[in-house]
N, C-alpha and C positions, 0 to 999 in steps of 0.2 A: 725441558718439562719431563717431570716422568710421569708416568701411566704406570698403573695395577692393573691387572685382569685379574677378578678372583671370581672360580667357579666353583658354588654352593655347591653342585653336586660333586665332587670331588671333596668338599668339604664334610664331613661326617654323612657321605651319600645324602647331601643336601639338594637343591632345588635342581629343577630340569636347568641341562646347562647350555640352552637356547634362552632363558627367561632373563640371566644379569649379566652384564657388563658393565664392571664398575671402574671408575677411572678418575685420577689424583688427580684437582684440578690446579691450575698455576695463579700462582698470588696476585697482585697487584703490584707489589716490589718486582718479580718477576715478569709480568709485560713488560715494566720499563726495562728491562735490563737488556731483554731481548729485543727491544724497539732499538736499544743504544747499540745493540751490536747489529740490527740493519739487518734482521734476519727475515725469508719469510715464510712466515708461519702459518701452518695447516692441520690445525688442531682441533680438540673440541672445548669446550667450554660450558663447564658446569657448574660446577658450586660458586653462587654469586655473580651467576652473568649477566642477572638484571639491576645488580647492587654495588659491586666492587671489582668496578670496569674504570679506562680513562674516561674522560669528557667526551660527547658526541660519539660512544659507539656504536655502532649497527651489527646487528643481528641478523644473518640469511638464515632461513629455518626451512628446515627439514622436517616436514612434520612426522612424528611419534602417531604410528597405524593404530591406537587405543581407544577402546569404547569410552573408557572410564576418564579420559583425559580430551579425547571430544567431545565433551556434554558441556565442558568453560567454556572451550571456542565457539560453540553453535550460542551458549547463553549470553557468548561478549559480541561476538561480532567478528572476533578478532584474531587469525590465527597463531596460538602459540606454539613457540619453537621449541622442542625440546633434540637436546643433541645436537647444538649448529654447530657448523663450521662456520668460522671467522677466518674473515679476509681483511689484509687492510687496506687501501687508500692512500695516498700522498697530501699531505697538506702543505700548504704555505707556512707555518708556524714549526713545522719540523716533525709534527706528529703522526703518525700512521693511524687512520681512521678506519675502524671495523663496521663493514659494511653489515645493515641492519634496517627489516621494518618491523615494527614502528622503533623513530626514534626514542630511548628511554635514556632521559637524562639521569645521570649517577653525582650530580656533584657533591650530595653528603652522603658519606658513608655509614654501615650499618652504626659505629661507635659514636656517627656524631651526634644519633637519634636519642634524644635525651632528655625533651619533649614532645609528645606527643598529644593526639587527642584519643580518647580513651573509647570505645565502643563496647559497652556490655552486651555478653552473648547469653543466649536464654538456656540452650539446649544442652549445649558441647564445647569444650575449649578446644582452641585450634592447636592441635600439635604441629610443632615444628616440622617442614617439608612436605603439610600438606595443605591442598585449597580448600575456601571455604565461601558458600556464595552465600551473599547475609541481603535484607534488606530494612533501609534508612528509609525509615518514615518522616522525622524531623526536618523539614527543608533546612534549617541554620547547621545541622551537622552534616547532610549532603555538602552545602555549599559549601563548607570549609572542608570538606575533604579534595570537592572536585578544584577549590581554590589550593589543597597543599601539591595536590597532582598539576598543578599550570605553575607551582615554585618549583618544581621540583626535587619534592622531597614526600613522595608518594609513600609516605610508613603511618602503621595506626599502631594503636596499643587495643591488642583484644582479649579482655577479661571477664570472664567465667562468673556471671550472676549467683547468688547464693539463694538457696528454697525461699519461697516466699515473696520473691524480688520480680519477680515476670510478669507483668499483667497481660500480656497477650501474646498468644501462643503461636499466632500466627506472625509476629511480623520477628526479626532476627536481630534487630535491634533497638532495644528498648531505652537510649540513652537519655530522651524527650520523656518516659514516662517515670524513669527513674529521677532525674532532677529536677521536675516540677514536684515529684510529691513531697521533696524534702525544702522546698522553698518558699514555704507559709511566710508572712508574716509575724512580724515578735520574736523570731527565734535568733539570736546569735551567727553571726554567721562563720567564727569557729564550731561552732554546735552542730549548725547544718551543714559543715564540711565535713565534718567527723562522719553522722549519723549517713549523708551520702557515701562515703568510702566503701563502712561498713557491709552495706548493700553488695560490694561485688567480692572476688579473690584479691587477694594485695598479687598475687605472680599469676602471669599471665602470657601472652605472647606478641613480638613485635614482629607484624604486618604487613604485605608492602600491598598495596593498593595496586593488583593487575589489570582490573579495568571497571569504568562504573558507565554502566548502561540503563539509564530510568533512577530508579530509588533501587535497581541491585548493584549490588558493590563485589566484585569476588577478592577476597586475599590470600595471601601466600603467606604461613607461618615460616621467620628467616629467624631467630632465637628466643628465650627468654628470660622475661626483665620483672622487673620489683615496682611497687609504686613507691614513692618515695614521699609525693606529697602532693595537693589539690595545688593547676594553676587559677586555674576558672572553672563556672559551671557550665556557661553554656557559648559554647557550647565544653561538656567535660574534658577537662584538659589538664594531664600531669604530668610530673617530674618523675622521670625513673630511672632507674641503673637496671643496667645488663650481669644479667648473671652469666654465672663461669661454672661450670664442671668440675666438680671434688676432685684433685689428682688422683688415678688411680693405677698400679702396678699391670701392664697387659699380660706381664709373664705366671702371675698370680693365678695357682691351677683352681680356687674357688671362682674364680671370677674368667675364666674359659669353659669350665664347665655348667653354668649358670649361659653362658653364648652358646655355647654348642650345643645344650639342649634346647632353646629360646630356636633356635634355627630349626634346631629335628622338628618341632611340633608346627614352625612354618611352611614347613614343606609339606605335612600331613595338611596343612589348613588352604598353601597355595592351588593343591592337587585338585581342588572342588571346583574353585572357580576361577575359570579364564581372566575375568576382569580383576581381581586382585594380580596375577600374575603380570599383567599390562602394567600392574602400577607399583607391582616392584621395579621393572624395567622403568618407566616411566620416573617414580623415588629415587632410585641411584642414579640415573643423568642429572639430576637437581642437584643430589646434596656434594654428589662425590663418591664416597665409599662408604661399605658396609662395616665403619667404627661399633663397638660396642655400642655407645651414647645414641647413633643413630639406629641400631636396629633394636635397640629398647624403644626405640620413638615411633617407629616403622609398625612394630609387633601393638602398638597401643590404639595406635591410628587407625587399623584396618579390624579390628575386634570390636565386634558391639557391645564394649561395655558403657555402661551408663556415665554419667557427666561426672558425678564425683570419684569416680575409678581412675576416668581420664586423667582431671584434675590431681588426684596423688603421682601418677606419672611424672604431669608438668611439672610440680613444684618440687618433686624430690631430685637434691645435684648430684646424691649418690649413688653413681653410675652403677655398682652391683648392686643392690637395694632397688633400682630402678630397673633392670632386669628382672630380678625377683618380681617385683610387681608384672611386669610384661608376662612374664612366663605364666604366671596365675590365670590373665586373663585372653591368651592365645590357648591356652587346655582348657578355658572353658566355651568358645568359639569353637576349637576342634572337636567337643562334645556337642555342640550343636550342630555344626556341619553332620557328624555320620545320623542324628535324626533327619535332617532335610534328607538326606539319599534316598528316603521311601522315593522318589520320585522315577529315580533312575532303573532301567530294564532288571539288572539284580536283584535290587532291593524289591521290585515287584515279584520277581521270583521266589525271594525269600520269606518274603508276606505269605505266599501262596502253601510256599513248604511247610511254615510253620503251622497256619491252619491245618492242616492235613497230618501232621505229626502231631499234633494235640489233643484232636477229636479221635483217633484213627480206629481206637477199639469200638466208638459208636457208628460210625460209616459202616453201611452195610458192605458183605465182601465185593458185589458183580456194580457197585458204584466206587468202592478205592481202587478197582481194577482201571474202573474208565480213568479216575482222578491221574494214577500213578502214569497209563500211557500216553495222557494229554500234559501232566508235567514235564518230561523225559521230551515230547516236542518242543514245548513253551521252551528249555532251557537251549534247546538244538537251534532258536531263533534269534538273530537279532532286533535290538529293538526297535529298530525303523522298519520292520517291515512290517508290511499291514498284517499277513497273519499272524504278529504276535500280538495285536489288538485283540483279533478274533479269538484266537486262542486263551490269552487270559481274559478278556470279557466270561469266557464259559466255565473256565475253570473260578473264575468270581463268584459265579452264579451259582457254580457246584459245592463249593468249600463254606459259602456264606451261607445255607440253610442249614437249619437246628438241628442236622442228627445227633438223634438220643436228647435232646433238650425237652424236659416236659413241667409244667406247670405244676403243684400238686392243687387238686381239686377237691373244693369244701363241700361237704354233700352232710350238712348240718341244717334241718329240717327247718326249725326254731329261726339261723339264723335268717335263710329264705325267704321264711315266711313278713318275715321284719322288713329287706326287703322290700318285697313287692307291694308292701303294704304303704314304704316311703315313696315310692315312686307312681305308683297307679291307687287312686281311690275306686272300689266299688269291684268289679268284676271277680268275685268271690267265686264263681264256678272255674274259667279259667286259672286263677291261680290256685284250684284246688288240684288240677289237671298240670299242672307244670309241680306242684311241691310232690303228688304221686310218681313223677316224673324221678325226682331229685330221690326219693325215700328207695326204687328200685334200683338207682343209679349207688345210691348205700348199702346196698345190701348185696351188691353182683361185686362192689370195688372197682366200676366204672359207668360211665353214662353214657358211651359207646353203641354203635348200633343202630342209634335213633334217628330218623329224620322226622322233626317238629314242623309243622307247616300251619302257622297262625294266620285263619281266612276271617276275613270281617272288611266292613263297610269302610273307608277313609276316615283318620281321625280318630281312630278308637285305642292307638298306643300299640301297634305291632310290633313297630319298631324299636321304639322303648322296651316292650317287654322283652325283647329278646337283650338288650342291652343290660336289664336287669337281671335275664338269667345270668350271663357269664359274669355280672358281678358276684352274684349268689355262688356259683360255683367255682371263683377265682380265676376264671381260665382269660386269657388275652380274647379279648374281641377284634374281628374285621367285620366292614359293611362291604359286600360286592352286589349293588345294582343292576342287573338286567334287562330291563324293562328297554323294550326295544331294540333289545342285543339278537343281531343278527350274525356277527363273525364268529366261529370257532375258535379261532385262534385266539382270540380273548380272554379264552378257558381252557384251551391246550396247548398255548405257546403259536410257534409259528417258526419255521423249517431253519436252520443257521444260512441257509443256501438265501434267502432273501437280505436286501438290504433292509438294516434297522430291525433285524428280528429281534425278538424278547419273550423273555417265559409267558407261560397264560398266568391269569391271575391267582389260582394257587399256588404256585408258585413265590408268586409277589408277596401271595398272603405269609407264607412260613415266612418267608426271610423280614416281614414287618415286622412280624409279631414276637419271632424269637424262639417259637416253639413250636412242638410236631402236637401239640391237643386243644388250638384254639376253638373260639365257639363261631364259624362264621355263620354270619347271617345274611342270606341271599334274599333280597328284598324287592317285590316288584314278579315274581318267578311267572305268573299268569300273565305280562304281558310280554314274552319271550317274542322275537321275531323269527324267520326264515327266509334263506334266498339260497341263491345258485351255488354258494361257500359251503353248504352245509346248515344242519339243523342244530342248532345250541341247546334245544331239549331233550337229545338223544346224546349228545356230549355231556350232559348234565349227569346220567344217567351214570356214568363211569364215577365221574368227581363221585359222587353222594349214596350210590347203591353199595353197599356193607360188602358183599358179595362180589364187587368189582375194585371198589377202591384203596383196595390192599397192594394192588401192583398200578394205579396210578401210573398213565406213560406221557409225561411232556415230550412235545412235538420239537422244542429248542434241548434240552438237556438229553434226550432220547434215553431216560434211565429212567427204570422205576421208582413210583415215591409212592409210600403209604401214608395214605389218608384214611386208615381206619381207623385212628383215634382222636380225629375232629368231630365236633360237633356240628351237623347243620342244623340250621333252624331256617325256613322259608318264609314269606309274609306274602299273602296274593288276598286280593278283592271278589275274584269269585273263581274260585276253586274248577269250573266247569271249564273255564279254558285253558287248567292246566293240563296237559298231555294226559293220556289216562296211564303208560307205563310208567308216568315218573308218580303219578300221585298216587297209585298202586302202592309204591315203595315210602309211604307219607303217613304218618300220625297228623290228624287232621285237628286241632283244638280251633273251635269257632270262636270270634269276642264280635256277637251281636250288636254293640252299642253300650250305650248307655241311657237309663231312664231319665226323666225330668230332676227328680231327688239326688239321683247321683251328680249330676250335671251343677247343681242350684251348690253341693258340696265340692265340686271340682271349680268352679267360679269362684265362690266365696273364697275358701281356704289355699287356692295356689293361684289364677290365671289372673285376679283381681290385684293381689299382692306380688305379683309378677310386672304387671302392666303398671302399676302406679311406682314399684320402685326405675321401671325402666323408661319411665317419665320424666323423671323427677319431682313428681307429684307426691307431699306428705299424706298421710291418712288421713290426717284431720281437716286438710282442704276442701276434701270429697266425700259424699255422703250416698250411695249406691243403695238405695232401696234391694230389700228380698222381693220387695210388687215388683219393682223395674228388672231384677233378675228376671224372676218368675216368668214375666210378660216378656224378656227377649231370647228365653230360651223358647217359647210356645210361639211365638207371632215371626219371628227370624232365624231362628238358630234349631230347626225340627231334624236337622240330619243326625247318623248315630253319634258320630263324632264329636268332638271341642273341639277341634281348630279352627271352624268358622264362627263358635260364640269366642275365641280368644280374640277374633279379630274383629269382631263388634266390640267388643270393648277397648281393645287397643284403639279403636274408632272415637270413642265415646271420651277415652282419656286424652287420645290427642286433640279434642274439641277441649275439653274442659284446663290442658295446657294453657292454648291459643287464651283463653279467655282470664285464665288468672294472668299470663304476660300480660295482656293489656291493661290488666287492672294494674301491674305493678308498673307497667310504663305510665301511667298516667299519675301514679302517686310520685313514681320519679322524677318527671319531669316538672312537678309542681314544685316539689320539695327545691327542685335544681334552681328553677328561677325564684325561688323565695329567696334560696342561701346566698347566692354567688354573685349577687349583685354588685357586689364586696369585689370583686376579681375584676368586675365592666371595668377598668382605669386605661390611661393612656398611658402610655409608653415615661412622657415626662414624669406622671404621679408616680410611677414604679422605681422610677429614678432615684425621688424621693425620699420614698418609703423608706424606715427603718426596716433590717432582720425581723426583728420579731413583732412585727405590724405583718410581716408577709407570710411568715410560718404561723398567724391568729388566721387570717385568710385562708392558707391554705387548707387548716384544721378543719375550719366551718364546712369548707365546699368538702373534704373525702369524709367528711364524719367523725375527727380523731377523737376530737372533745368528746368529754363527758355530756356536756349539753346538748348536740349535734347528734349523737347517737341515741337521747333519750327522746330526743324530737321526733328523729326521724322513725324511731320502734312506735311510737306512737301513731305517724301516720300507715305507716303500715298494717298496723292492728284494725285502725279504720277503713283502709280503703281493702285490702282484702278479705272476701268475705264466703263462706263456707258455699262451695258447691254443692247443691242438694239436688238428685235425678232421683224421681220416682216413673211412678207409669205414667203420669199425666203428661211431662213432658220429654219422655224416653224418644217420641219421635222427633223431639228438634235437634238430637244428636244422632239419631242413626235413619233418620227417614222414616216413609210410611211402612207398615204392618208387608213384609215381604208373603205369609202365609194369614190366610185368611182362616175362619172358625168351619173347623169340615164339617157339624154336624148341622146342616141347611131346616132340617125339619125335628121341630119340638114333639110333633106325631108325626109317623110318616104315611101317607096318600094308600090309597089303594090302588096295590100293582108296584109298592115304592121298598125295598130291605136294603137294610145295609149289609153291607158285605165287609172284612177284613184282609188289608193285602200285604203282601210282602215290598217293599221297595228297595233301591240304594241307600236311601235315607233313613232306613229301620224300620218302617213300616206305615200302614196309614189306612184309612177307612174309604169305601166308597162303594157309591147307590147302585142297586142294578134296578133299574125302574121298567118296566114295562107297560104296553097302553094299545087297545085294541085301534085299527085301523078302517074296518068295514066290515059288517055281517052280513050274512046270507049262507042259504044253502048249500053246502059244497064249498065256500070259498077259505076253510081254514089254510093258515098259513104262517110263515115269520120270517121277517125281517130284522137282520141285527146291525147294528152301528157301532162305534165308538172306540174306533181304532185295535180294534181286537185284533189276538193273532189265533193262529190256526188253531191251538189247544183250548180256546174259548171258546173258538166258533161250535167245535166238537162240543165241547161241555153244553154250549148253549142250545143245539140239536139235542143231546142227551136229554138234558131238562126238560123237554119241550114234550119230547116221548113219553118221560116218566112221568109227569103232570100230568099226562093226558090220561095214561091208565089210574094214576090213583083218584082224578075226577070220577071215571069211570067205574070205579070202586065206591068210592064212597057215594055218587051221586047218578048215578046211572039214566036219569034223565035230562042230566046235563046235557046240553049239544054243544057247548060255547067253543071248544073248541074246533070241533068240525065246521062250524060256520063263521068261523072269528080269525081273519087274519089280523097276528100281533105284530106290533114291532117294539123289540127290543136292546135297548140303550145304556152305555155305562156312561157316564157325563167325566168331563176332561177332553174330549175327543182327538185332542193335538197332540198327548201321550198315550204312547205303545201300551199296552195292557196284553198281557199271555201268563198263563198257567195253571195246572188244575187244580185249583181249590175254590171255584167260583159255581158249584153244581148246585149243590143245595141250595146257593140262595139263588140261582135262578130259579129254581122249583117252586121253591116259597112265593117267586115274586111272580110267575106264571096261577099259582095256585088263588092268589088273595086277589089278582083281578079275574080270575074264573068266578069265583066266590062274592066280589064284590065285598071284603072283609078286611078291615085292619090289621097289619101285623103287631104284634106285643110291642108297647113303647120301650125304649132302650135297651133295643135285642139287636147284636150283632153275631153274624155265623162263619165258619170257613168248615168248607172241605168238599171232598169231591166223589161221587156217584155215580155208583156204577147202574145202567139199566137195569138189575134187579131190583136197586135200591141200597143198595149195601154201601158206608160209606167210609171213603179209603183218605189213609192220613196224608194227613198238609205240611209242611215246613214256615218254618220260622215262626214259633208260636211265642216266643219273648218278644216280636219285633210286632205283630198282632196284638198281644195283651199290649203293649205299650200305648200303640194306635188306641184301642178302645179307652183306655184310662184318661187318652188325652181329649176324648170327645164322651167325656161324662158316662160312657155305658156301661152299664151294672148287670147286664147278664151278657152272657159269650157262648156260644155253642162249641164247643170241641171236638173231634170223632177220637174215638173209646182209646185209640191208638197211639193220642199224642196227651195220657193223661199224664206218664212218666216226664213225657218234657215239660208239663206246667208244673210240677211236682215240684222239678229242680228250679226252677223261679223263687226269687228271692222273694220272703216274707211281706218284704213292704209292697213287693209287685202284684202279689197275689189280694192283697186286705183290699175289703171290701167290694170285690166284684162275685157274682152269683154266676157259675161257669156249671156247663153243663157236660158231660161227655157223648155220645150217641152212636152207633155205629149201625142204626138203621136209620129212613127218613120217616118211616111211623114214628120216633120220641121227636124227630122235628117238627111234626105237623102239631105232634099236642103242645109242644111247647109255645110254636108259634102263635094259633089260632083257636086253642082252647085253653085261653089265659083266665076265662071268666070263672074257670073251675079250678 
């Protein structure tokens, strides 16, 4: 027997030369010869030692240490040998028996294979010398396979399905879906053996059956063959010849240099991955040697080209042609292989290098300095060790923010304005206060500088609005929520020295957004936490003060970043619990709410046609009164905000869902048992039945007919019937009246004024009632109730004083207060009440039961009094006029102070109320109690 050893790398400094050993294997003419000369032999056995062996050989195996070649054996069961050494045996008959498990009978040889049964492959054709694990769905072709492996003649024919031909993607053998769809009735059946053929490749590969465990089958590509002609269908079964290889010239220098390059670009492709190098090794014990013909098959088999690539391979016999092709698609795998390398420790290096070589003139110099000393280590490391984790983690973090990246910024007034007028209905002061925003941000050539801090009641579009700005100005938005943020390091990173450290959220934010000028919007900033880590509102201080955050120092990157060319924009509920050095550093824009009118326009026009598209409710189903509006924005929905009227209506629409389903289930289900009566039959009747007696049935019951569909639109028309909600019955879908009618008194008592307050809610009305207790000489006195806080109690002492001197002024023989202990009451008693705008109308309401005298009908007051009488301005006077509009009152007292803020109130706010201003308590007193004149 001879043996070759040929080592690739010696060959055009080819493959590592531990990867092949290839070796000539001996014929079958040649066992016998050496059996007749009685020799014995200690050889290996490769090409054909499952196939063109004698009778009863055995195989001792050596198992082949490969990943890629243990994945058959774990899949079979069954250990395969590659590389044995054969031994032989002594027999009775004269023959020498090579010891072997499993036994694998050989008695027909590859040329006598010349029927087969044919298995179509969906995905890939099997190139010769390599495995392929399929799986048989069809019991009748399992059984005649696992029936040809118990004849012993374990060979398939495996052929390459053509586009179109695969119905299911999951199973590997489609041979059952292919010859039932061509085995109709009426068809010829030369016709249906044609049109079957056509379905797969006529050249394919013969098979040998390694082993079948379940419905999987694995095979061995041993050559390829031709169809020749259909024996049967089922199961698929033809006639084929064996193809032969175009003789070709080996000395012929086109057709060595067509091999020698096919080799060079394998060794370029072997170098990637282990597991191909296992199966070169693995490939040449099988076939023999590295022939031309075989490493054109070799180079096809291991490239991921697609099926019909493959397929040109198989079917072409000419051997340089067939290189060519190989060589095409091994240079387009070895371009694929150096993309996969990002993976590997260089290619992460050189990721790293080329960011930093790209950007370099925008990198500031004292952060390329960090970059350049932190690269120079990263290359100094290998890649298993963990600080080269650590180390490129940072230099990630460093290379991947936007230096010099900036957005450019629209500061187009007009466009702005368009804007905020799509997104927010009404708040026309506010957006007057953000477009002056935008006009000085035009006129300097940036917006820079600013910190925006949008305070207002829940619900009133903070958040939105600031989203609207940076659409307005172009710039990348981030949201960073605070609200409960108690760590630092949230906002300035956190040490490299802990585990799982990571930048703070600025950080985060550049490298999301792309750029060094987005708009972030910190949202929530009043309800900031604190603990033993540190205070997050004096960190805050650095991020957002103009004046600090030009040198920006994360705590994980320890380099400076400038953040002087972001925009913040803050969102808080009440302003008073923001720190006072950061709201120091704060443009305050308030969004008070919104009135009834605005509200009745923000329902109608978006949150109505919001809620019904996100229903699936048409318009015309439902029918939403402006009463039923009107009545749920006044009786349930009184805060400043929409988001809890979005949610009474979202309320209201998911009732009125529930109630058209039923109505449609009910028209369905009648319709059902009308139609389908037709369908009740028994088994026998269906038997029956003609076709088209069953497809009239089935028309009726899905609707196809013309008639069925005109039926059925009819009962629909009738049984669906238009939802109509007014005020009458608004509470059977949202429940009883949550707010009841504030103004209790059509006149109010003597000793009874209404007062104007500020709330969370936007605002509201309420009584300060007072009522003598016991008279006598000396026993003047006061008593207060109704959950007041300190700055009431005071107001309410003040009052108490100043009524007493202006009785004493105007009436001087009054005693009532020197002998009249009061007690004085604000009603709600289970709510907190505090702040100074409640003087006056204690005055008033002290002065009219001294007096015994009615206060003016539909007079409401605010403000607060000093013991001279001097009267000092109030807050929230949009949230007060609101309150009064919604309890019918027609004059409002004001102090002289806060005439500018009623001023800026909107037109419709303002019509038809009689508002007075005053900044003494003599125009209160005439106002109040000298109404006759």
């Amino acid at each position: 027997m001879t043996s070759i050893l040929l080592f690739l790398e010696g060959f055009k400094n080819g493959f590592d030369t531990s990867l092949v050993h290839l070796r000539r294997l001996p014929s079958y003419d040649g066992l016998l010869h050496l059996r007749r000369q009685s020799l014995n032999l200690n050889s290996r056995v490769f090409y054909g030692a499952r196939h063109v062996t004698p009778p009863a050989i055995r195989v001792g195996s050596i198992p082949v240490q490969s990943l890629l070649f243990r994945a058959p054996t774990q899949l079979t069961g069954w250990t395969r040998s590659w590389g044995h050494r054969v031994s032989f045996s002594h027999r009775s008959d004269g023959l020498d028996l090579l010891s072997s498990s499993p036994i694998v009978s050989t008695n027909p040889t590859l040329d006598d294979c010349l029927t087969v049964i044919a298995l179509p492959l969906p995905h890939k054709p099997l190139i010769p010398g390599f495995y392929m694990p399929i799986y048989v769905k069809d019991p009748k072709v399992l059984a005649a396979l696992q029936e040809s492996t118990r004849q012993q003649s374990p060979y398939v024919g495996a052929f390459l399905l053509k586009d179109g031909a695969s119905t299911d993607s999951s199973s590997c053998s489609e041979t059952n879906n292919v010859v039932h769809k061509f085995k109709g009735k009426g068809k010829p059946k030369k016709k249906r053996r044609k049109e079957l053929l056509n379905r797969i490749y006529q050249v394919g590969t013969l098979a040998q059956i390694s082993s079948i465990q379940g419905e999987q089958v694995i095979l061995v590509g041993r050559r390829r063959l031709r169809i020749k002609e259909m024996v049967s269908e089922d199961p698929l079964t033809v006639n084929v010849y064996h193809l032969k290889d175009k003789p070709y010239d080996k000395d012929n220098a086109v057709i060595k240099a067509s091999y020698v390059e096919v080799i060079s670009m394998l060794r370029d492709v072997l170098k990637i991955n282990s597991l191909w190098r296992d199966q070169v090794q693995t490939y040449t014990q099988d076939i023999g040697d590295f022939s031309y013909q075989h490493l054109a098959d070799f180079g096809a088999g291991i490239s991921g080209a697609n099926k019909h690539q493959n397929q040109g391979v198989l079917i072409e016999l000419d051997v340089h042609k067939r290189l060519e092709l190989t060589l095409e698609l091994v240079k387009k795998q070895a371009e694929i292989n150096k993309i996969k390398e990002t993976d590997d420790g260089s290619s992460l290096s050189a990721k790293i290098r080329v960011r930093i070589d790209t950007n370099k003139e925008n990198i500031p110099k004292h952060v390329l300095k960090v970059m350049e000393e932190e690269f120079s280590k990263l290359e100094m490391l290998e890649d298993n060790y963990s600080d080269f984790d650590l180390t490129y983690n940072y230099l990630d973090w460093l290379t991947v923010l936007p230096w010099g990246n900036f957005s450019y910024e629209n500061f187009d007034v007009l466009r702005a304005k368009k804007i905020l007028d799509e997104d927010h209905y009404g708040l026309s002061d506010v957006k007057e206060r953000i477009l002056e925003f935008i006009a000085v941000g035009r006129l300097r050539g940036t917006s820079q500088g600013k910190i925006i801090c949008l305070s207002g009641p829940p619900g009133v579009g903070k958040t939105s609005i600031g989203r609207s700005i940076a659409r307005a100005l172009d710039r990348k938005f981030f949201r960073f929520a605070v609200g409960g943020l108690s760590d630092v390091g949230e906002i300035k990173g956190h040490c490299q020295t802990y585990v799982g450290a990571m930048p703070g959220k600025m950080v985060q934010c550049l490298k999301s957004v792309g750029t060094e000028n987005p708009l972030i919007l910190i949202d929530e900033i009043d309800k900031l936490d604190r603990c033993h880590t540190g205070d997050p509102a004096s960190a805050l201080l650095e991020v957002m003060d103009p004046e600090q955050n030009a040198n920006f120092l994360d705590h994980f990157l320890n380099v400076t970043i400038d953040l002087s060319k972001v925009l913040f924009v803050c969102t808080a509920n009440v302003i008073e619990m923001i720190p006072g050095p950061l709201l120091d550093r704060m443009e305050v824009i308030d969004l008070s709410g919104y009135v009834t009118d605005e509200k009745m326009h923000i329902a109608r026009d978006y949150l109505v046609k919001k809620t019904c598209r996100d229903c699936g409710i048409k318009p015309e189903q439902v029918d939403l009164s402006d009463a039923a509006l009107l009545s749920l924005i006044e009786n349930y929905c009184r805060e400043a905000g929409v988001r809890n009227l979005q949610k009474q209506i979202e309320k209201i629409y998911r009732k009125v869902a529930l109630e058209l389903v039923r109505q449609g289930a009910v028209s369905f289900y009648v319709t059902d048992t009308k139609d389908t009566k037709s369908l009740a039959k028994t088994d026998s009747e269906v038997k029956g039945m003609k076709v088209a007696d069953i497809m009239k049935i089935l028309e009726s019951a899905t609707g196809d007919s013309t008639e069925s569909k005109t039926k059925q639109s009819g009962v629909v028309a009738k049984t669906f019937k238009k939802v109509m909600i007014d005020e009458s019955n608004l509470a059977d879908y949202v429940g009883k009246p949550v707010f009841q009618e504030e103004k209790i008194y059509e006149q109010t008592p003597v000793g009874v004024v209404m007062g104007l307050a500020w709330t969370s809610m936007g605002g509201s009305t309420l009584y300060i009632e007072t009522t003598f207790v016991e008279e006598g000489e000396g026993k003047g006195g006061l008593h207060i109730t109704g959950q007041l806080g300190d700055v009431m109690k005071e107001s309410a002492e003040i009052a108490h004083t100043v009524a007493r001197r202006i009785m004493f002024e105007k009436e001087p023989e009054n005693l009532f207060f020197a002998n009249s202990k009061l007690h004085l009451h604000v009603p709600e008693g289970a709510t907190p009440k505090d702040g100074p705008s409640a003087g006056c109308t204690m005055i008033t309401s002290f002065l009219s039961l001294a007096m015994k005298k009615f206060v003016r009908k539909d007079l409401a007051m605010t403000g607060e009094v000093t013991l001279t009488g001097r009267i000092l301005p109030i807050g929230g006077v949009k949230e007060k006029t609101i309150a009064a509009r919604r309890s019918q009152i027609k004059t409002i007292i004001f102090p002289e102070a806060n005439r500018r803020d009623f001023e800026e109130l909107a037109e419709n706010m303002k019509e038809g109320l009689d508002v007075h201003f005053v900044d003494e308590y003599e125009k209160i007193f005439d106002l109040a109690f000298n109404y006759d004149h």
